[in-house]
C-alpha positions, 0 to 999 in steps of 0.5 A: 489512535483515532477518537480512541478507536484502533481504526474506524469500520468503515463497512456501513459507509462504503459499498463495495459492491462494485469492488467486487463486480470489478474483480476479473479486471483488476486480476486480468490488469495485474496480470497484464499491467506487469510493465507497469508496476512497482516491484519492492521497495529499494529504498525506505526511510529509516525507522519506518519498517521492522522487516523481522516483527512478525518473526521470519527471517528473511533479507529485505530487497532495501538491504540487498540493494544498499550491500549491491549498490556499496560494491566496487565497480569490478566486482562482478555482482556489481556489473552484472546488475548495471543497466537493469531496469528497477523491476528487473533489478529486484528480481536480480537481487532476489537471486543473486543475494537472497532478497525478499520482497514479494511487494507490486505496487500499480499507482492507478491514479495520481496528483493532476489526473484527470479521466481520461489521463492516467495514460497506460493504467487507465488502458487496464484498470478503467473500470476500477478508476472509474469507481475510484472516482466516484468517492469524489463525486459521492461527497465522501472525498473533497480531494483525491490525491492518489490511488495505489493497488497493491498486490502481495504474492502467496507468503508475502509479508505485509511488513510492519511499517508506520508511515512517519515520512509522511508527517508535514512540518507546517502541519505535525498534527495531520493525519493524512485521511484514506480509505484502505480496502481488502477483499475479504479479512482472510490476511490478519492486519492489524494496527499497534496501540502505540501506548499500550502496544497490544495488536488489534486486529481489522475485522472488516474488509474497509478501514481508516486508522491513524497511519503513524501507528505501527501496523501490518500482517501475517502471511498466507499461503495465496496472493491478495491485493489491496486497494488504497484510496489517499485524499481529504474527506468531506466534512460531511463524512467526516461527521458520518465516520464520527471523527469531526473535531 
């Protein structure tokens, strides 16, 4: 909880008028910028994600790439996955064990960018960077640290998940500030009251909420992307938002 809110709405704060106008080349660079994504996640830190809350049984990619990764050298699953890259390697174990995760992540900027310096991404999302930016430059961000689209295909799940990796042992207090952005509401998500454990769900296109509560989604039958913006608020939107201590 933040201020004992689920979330903040952060609607009346953030214009996503832009967002929108930039929708053709955020779908031509998923399209194009394929190369350069994330696909799933091999590995997670313990206790992090319930693959199975939301009821579906399905094999996550992290299961199959330990049971892949645990197999002797000769056996022939074992060797005909070596020497394939991590996207590739995903989408083998897909076929060959079954495994579900229908995740792309695009890490558009990261820590030291500059401009002109995120290399091939900036090649296919220079617009959307270029607003991303701006939440610096507007006084509503004093740093950026990261920025990350993230793609979800048609019967996707977006797990349920708590960010607890991410808890700093000089700073256990610390709730790292983002601004997380969909392009419409049509994806339930919701965020867990880690008390009462009731789901709330985010009626609102653009939010910030603790991210070590338990939160997720359910599937549609259409993929959606995300875009996650990671940095430390200015004092004066933190004032705005009302959750200055």
């Amino acid at each position: 909880m933040i201020h004992n809110q689920s979330f903040i709405d952060l609607e009346n704060y953030i214009d996503l008028t832009e967002f929108d106008r930039l929708h053709p080349e955020i779908c031509r660079g998923i399209a194009t910028a394929k190369h350069l994504a994330i696909d799933g996640l091999h590995e997670i830190p313990e206790g992090t994600i319930r693959p199975h809350a939301q009821g579906l049984k399905v094999k996550p990619v992290w299961d199959a790439y330990k049971l892949w990764n645990s197999l002797p050298d000769t056996d022939p699953l074992k060797i005909a996955g070596k020497d394939l890259n991590y996207n590739q390697l995903t989408e083998y174990l897909k076929f060959a064990f079954g495994a579900y995760d229908l995740y792309s992540i695009y890490r558009i900027l990261q820590e030291g960018w500059h401009p002109q310096g995120m290399g091939e991404f900036y090649t296919y999302f220079s617009k959307l960077i270029d607003w991303v930016i701006t939440f610096k430059t507007s006084g509503i961000f004093e740093s950026l640290s990261s920025s990350n689209l993230l793609v979800l295909e048609a019967g996707g799940i977006p797990w349920e998940h708590a960010d607890l990796e991410y808890v700093e042992a000089d700073k256990p207090d610390l709730i790292h500030e983002f601004i997380h952005i969909k392009t419409d509401i049509d994806r339930p998500f919701y965020i867990i009251n880690s008390e009462t454990q009731d789901k709330t769900y985010m009626n609102t296109r653009v939010a910030y909420w603790n991210e070590r509560n338990w939160h997720g989604g359910e599937p549609i039958n259409r993929p959606t992307y995300t875009l996650r913006i990671n940095g430390r608020f200015t004092e004066e939107f933190r004032t705005k938002i009302g959750i200055k201590v």
